[in-house]
Backbone as CSV, one residue per row, in Angstrom:
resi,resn,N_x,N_y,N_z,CA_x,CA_y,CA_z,C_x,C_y,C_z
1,UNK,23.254,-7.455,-21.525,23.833,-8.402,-22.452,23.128,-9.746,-22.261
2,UNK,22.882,-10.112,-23.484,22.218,-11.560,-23.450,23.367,-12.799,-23.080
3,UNK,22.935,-13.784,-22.126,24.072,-14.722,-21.794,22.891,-16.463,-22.080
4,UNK,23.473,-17.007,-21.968,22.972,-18.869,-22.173,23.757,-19.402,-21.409
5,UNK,23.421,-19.861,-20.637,23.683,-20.550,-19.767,23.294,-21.857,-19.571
6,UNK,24.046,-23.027,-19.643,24.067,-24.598,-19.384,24.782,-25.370,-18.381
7,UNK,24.347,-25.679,-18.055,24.492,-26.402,-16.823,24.753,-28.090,-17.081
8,UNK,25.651,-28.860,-16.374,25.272,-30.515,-16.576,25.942,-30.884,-14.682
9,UNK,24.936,-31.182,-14.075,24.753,-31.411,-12.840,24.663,-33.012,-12.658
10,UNK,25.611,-33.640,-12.173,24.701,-35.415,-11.759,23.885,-35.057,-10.639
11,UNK,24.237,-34.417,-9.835,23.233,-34.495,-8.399,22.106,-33.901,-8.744
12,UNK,20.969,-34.635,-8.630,19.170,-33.757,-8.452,19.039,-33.068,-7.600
13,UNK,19.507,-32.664,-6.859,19.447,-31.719,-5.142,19.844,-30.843,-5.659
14,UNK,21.418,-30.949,-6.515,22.386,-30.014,-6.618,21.195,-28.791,-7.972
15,UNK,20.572,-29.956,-8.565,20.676,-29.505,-10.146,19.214,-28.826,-9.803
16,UNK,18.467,-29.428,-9.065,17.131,-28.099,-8.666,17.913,-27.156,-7.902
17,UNK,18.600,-27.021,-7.459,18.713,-25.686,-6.841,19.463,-24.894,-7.762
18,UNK,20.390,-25.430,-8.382,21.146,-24.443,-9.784,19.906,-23.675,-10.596
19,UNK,18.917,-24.779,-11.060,17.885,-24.209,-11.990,17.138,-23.056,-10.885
20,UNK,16.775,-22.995,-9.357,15.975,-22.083,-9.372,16.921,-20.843,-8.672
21,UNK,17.880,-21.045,-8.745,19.192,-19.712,-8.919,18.765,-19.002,-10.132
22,UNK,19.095,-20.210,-11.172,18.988,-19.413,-12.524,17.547,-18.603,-12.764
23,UNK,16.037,-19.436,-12.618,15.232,-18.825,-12.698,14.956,-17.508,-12.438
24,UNK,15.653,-17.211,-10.734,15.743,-15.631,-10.601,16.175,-14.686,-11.357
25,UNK,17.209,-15.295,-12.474,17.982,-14.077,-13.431,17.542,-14.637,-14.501
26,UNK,16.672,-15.535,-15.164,16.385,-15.712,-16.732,15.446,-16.384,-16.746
27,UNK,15.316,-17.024,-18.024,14.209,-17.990,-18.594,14.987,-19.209,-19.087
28,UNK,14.122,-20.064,-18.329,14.496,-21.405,-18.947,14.016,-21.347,-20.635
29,UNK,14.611,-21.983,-21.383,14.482,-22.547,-22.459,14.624,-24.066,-23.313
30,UNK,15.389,-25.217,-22.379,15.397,-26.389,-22.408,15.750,-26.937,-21.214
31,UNK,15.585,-27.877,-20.981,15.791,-28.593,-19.777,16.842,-28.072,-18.963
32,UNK,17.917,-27.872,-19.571,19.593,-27.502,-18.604,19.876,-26.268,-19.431
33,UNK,19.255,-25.688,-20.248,19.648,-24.450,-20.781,18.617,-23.226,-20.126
34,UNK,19.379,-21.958,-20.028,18.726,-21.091,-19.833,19.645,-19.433,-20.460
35,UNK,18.435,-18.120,-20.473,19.194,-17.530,-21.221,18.425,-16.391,-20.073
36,UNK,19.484,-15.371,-20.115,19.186,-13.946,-18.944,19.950,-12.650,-19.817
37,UNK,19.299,-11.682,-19.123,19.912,-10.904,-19.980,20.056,-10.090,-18.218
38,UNK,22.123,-9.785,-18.570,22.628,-9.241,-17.184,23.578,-8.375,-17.207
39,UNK,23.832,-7.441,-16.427,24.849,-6.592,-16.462,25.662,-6.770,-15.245
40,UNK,26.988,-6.107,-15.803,28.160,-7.115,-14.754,27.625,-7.093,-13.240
41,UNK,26.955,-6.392,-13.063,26.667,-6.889,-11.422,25.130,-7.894,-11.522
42,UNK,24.521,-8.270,-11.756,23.884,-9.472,-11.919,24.934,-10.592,-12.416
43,UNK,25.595,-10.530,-13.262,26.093,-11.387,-13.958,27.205,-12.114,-12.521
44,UNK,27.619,-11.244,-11.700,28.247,-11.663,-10.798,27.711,-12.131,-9.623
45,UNK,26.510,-10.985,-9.274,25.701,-11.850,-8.274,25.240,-13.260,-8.751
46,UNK,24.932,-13.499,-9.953,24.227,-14.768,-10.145,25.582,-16.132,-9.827
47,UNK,26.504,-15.477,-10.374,28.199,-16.564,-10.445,28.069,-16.647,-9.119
48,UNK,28.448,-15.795,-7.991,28.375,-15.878,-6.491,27.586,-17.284,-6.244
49,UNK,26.224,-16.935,-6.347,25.015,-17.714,-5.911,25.166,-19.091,-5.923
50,UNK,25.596,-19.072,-7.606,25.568,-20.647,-8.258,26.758,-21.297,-7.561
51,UNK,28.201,-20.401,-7.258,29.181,-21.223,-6.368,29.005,-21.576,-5.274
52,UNK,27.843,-21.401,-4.160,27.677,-21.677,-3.005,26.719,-23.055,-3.038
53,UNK,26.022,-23.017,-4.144,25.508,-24.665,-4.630,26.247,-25.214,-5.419
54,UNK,27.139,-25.529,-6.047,27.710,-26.362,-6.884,29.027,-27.012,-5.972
55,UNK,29.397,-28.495,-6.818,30.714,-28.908,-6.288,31.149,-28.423,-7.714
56,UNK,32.459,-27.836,-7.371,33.230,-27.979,-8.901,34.151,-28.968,-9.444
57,UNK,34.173,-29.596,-8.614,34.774,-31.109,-8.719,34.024,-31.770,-9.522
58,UNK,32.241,-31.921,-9.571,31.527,-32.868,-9.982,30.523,-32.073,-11.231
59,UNK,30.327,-30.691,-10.919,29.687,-29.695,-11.798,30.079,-28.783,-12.903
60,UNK,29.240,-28.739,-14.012,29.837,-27.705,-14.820,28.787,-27.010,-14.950
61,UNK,28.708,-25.321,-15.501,27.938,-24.471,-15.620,28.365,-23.580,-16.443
62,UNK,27.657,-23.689,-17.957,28.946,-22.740,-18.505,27.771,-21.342,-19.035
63,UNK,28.230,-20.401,-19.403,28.111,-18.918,-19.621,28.268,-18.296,-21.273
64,UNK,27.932,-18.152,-21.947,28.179,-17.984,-23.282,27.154,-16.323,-23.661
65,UNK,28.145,-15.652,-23.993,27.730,-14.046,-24.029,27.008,-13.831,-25.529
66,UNK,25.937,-13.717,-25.705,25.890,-13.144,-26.957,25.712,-11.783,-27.051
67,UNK,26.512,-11.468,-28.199,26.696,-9.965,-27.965,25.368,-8.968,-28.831
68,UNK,25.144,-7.709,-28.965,23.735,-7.639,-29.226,23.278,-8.042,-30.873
69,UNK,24.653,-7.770,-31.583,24.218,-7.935,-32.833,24.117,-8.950,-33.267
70,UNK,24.740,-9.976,-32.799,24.448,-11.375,-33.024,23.320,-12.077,-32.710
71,UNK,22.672,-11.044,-31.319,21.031,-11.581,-30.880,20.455,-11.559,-32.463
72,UNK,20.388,-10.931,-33.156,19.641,-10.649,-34.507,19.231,-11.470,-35.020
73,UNK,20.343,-12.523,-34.919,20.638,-13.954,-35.428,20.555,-15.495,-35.324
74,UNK,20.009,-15.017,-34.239,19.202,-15.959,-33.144,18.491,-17.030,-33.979
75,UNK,18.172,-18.437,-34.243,16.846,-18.470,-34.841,16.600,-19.858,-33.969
76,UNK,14.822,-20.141,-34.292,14.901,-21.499,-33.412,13.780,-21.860,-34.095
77,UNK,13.975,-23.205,-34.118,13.225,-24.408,-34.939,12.358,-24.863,-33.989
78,UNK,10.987,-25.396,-34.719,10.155,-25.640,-33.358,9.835,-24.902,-32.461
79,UNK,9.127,-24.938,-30.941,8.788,-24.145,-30.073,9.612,-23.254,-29.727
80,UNK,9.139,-22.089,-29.367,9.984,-21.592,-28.318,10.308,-20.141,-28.904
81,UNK,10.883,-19.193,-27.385,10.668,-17.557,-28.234,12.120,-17.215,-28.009
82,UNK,12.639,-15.860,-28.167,14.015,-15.514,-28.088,13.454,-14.816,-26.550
83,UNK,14.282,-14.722,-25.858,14.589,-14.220,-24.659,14.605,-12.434,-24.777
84,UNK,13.439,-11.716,-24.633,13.609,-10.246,-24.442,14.231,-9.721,-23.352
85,UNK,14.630,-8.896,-23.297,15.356,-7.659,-22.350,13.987,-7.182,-21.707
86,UNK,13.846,-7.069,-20.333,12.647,-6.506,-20.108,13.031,-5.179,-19.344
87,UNK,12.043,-4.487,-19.140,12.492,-2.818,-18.943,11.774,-3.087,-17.547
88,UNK,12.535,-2.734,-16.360,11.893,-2.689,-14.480,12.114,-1.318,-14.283
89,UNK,10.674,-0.622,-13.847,11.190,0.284,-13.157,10.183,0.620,-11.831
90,UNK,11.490,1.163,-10.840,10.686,1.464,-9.604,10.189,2.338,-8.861
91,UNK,9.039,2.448,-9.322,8.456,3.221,-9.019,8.273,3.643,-7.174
């Protein structure tokens, strides 16, 4: 499942380490946005991760599911690509 994920961090310590959490499970796409495509156990390992860096007192990080048929619908102005599903296998 495709997810977007945004983030608004005041701390720079806090907010590089959120982004290279996220990097492991997606692609950046704007500065504080990023989009992954995860299934409930990524989707949870990644939540885990991000709570052991964040204050939640001072941080937000939010999660927004798009579901597949709505990927369809996607569109974007200016730069930039839609986020593929990539296929891993181990060999």
């Amino acid at each position: 499942m495709l997810y977007v994920i945004s983030y608004d961090i005041p701390d720079n310590k806090r907010r590089l380490k959120v982004a290279k959490v996220l990097l492991d499970f997606g692609r950046r796409v704007q500065y504080s946005v990023f989009e992954a495509h995860l299934d409930t156990s990524s989707l949870k390992n990644l939540k885990d991760r991000l709570r052991k860096v964040i204050l939640e007192s001072e941080d937000s990080i939010r999660f927004y599911r798009v579901c597949g048929e709505c990927e369809k619908f996607i569109e974007i102005l200016g730069q930039g690509r839609i986020t593929e599903e990539i296929e891993v296998y181990i060999l």
